[in-house]
C-alpha positions in Angstrom: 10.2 20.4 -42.6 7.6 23.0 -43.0 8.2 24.8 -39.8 11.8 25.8 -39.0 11.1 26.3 -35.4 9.9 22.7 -35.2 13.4 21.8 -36.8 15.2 24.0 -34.0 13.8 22.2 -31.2 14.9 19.1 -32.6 18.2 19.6 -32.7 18.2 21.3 -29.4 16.3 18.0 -28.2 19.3 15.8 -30.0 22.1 18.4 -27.9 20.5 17.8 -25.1 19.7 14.0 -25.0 23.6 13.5 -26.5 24.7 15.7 -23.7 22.8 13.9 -21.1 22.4 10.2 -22.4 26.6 10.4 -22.2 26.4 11.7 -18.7 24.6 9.6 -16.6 26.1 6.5 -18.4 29.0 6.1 -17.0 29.6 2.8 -19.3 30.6 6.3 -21.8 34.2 7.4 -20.3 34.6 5.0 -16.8 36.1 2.3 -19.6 39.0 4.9 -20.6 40.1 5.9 -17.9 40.1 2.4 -15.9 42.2 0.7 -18.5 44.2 4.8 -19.2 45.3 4.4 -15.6 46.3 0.5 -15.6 48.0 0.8 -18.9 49.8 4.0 -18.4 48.4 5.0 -21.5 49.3 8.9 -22.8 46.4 11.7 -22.4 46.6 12.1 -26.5 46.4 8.4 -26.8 43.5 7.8 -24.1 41.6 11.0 -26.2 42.0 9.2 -29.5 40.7 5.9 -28.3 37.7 7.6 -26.9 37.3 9.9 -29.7 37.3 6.6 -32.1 35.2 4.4 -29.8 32.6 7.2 -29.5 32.6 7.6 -33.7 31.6 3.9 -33.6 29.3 4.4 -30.7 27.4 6.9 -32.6 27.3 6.0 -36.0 26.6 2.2 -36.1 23.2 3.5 -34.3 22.9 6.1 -37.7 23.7 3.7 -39.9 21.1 1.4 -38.2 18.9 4.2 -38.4 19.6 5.3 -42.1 19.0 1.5 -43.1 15.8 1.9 -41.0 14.4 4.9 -42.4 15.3 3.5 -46.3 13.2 0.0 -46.1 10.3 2.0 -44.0 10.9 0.4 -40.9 8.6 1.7 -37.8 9.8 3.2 -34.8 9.0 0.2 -32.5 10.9 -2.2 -34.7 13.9 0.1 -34.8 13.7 0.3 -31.1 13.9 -3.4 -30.9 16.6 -3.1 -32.8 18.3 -1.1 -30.6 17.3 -3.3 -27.7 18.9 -6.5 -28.8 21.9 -4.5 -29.4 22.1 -3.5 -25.9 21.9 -6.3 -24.8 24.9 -7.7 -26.8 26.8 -4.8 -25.2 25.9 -5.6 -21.8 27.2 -9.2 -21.6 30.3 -8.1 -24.0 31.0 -5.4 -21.1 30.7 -8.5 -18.4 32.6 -10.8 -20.2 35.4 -8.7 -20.9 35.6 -6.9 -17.1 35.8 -10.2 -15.9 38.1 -11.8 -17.9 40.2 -8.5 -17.2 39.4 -8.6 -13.5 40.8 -12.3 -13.2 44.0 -11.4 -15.6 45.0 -8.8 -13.0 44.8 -10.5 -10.0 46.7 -13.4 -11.5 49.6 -10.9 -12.6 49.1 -8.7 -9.1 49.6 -12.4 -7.2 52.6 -12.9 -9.2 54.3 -9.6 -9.3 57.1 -9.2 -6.5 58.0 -5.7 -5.7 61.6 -4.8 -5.0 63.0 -1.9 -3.0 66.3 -0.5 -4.9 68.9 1.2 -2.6 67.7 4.4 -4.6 64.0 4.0 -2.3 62.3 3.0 -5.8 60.2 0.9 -6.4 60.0 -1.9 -9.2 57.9 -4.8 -9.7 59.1 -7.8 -11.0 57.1 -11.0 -12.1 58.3 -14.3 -11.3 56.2 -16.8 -12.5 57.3 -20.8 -13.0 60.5 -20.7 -14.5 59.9 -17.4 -15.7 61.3 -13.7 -15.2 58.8 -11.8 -17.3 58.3 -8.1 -17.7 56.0 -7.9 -20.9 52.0 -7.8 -20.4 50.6 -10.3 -22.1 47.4 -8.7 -22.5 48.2 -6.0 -25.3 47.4 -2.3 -25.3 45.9 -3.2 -28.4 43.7 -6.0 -27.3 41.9 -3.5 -25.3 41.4 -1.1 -27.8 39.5 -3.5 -30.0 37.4 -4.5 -27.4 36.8 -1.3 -26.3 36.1 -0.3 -30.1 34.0 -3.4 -30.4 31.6 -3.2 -27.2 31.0 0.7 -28.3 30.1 -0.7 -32.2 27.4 -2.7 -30.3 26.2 -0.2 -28.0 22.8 1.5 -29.0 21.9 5.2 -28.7 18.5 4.5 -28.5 17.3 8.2 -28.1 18.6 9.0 -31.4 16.2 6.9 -33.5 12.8 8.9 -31.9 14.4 12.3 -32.7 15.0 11.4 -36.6 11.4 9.9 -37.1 9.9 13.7 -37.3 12.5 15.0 -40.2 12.5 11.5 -41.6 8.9 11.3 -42.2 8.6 14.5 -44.1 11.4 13.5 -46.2 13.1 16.7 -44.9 16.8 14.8 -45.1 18.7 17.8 -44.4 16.8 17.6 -40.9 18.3 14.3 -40.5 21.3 15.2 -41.0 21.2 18.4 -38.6 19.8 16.1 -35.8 22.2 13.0 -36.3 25.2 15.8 -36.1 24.0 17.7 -33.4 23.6 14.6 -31.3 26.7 12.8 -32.4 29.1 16.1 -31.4 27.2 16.6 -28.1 27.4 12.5 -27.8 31.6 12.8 -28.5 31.8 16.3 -26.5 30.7 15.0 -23.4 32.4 11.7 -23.4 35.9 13.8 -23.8 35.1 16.2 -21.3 34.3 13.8 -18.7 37.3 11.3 -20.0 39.9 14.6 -19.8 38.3 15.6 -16.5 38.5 11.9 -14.3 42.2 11.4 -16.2 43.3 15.0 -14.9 41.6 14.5 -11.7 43.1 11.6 -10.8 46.8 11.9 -12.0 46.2 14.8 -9.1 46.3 11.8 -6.5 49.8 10.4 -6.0 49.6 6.8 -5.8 52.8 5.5 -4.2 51.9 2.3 -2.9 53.3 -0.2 -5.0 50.5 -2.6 -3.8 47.8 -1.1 -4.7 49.6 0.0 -8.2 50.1 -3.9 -8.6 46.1 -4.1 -8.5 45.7 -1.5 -11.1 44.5 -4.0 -13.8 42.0 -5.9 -11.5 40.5 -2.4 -10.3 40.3 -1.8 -13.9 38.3 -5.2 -14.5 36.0 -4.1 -11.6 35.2 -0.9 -13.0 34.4 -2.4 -16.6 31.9 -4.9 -14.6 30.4 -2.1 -12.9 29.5 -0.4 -15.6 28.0 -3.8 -17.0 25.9 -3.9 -13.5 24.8 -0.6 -14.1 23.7 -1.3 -17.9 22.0 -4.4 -16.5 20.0 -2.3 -14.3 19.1 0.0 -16.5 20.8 2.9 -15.2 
């Protein structure tokens, strides 16, 4: 680009709109730590999912973008783009808290919770016939549909801030924009994963009944987020 200052407040713009795009959709990090807490998944492995999930959140929107840019699509119809996306994500969000939310509450209304002489606790599901401690519903399951409803989900502010860089060919520009965006974008969702999952392993859950409802609570909070996408919050 001919001015470098112009270049400068782009990439500030990208920082800023990554940072605060991330923040105030909670659809970014809420998912993680719901099904971190109901799976009893690691830190480090809770981290990598959202670290990988955020990659694919960011880059199918560049790629999109890129694709864009090389065929001489227009903003508008890039935008469009973006809009049909989200609203794949929306209803892939909805579809998959629900069917989550009614998985655990079938598996809360069969588990039975014993008390051991010890004053343990340990839950035991007794269905027909049946003395089962597996989940059926695999950690990996939810990874891939985690890593599948962030492919689909747009970053719609992105495409705007490449049009300026792209349009005077200045591809270096592009580049500097789509990074700064994509590490404020992955930055924030990790902070704000790291901070809830810290935060609430600081509250003691003991109650095995609630701790039986872990997985419908986490259903809930994947069709809240859907609510708020659907209200365009």
């Amino acid at each position: 680009m001919e001015h470098p200052e112009t270049l400068s407040a782009l990439v500030l713009a990208a920082v800023w709109f990554g940072f605060f795009h991330t923040l105030i959709g909670p659809d970014h990090y809420l998912p993680f730590v719901a099904l971190s807490k109901a799976r009893g998944w690691s830190f480090s492995k809770t981290t990598l999912i959202t670290f990988l999930c955020g990659c694919a959140h960011v880059l199918s929107s560049v790629v999109i973008g890129a694709v864009g840019l090389g065929i001489g699509m227009a903003v508008g119809a890039l935008e469009d783009v973006e809009g049909t996306r989200a609203d794949i994500v929306k209803w892939l969000l909805l579809c998959f808290g629900l069917f989550y939310t009614v998985w655990g509450v079938k598996k809360a209304l069969q588990d039975k919770v014993h008390m051991h002489t010890d004053g343990t606790l340990h839950a035991h599901s007794h269905g027909f016939l049946k003395h089962e401690h597996k989940i059926p519903v695999r950690s990996s399951t939810n990874f891939w549909m985690l890593f599948i409803v962030f492919v689909f989900g747009p970053c719609e502010v992105l495409i705007p801030l490449l049009m300026a860089p792209a349009a005077a060919f200045d591809w270096t520009g592009v580049a500097m924009v789509t990074l700064a965006f994509s590490v404020a974008t992955l930055t924030t969702m990790l902070v704000m994963v790291s901070a809830l999952y810290h935060g609430l392993s600081l509250i003691k859950i003991n109650m095995a009944g609630v701790q039986r409802w872990s997985h419908a609570l986490a259903g809930l909070v994947l069709m809240l987020c859907a609510a708020v996408m659907f209200a365009g919050l």
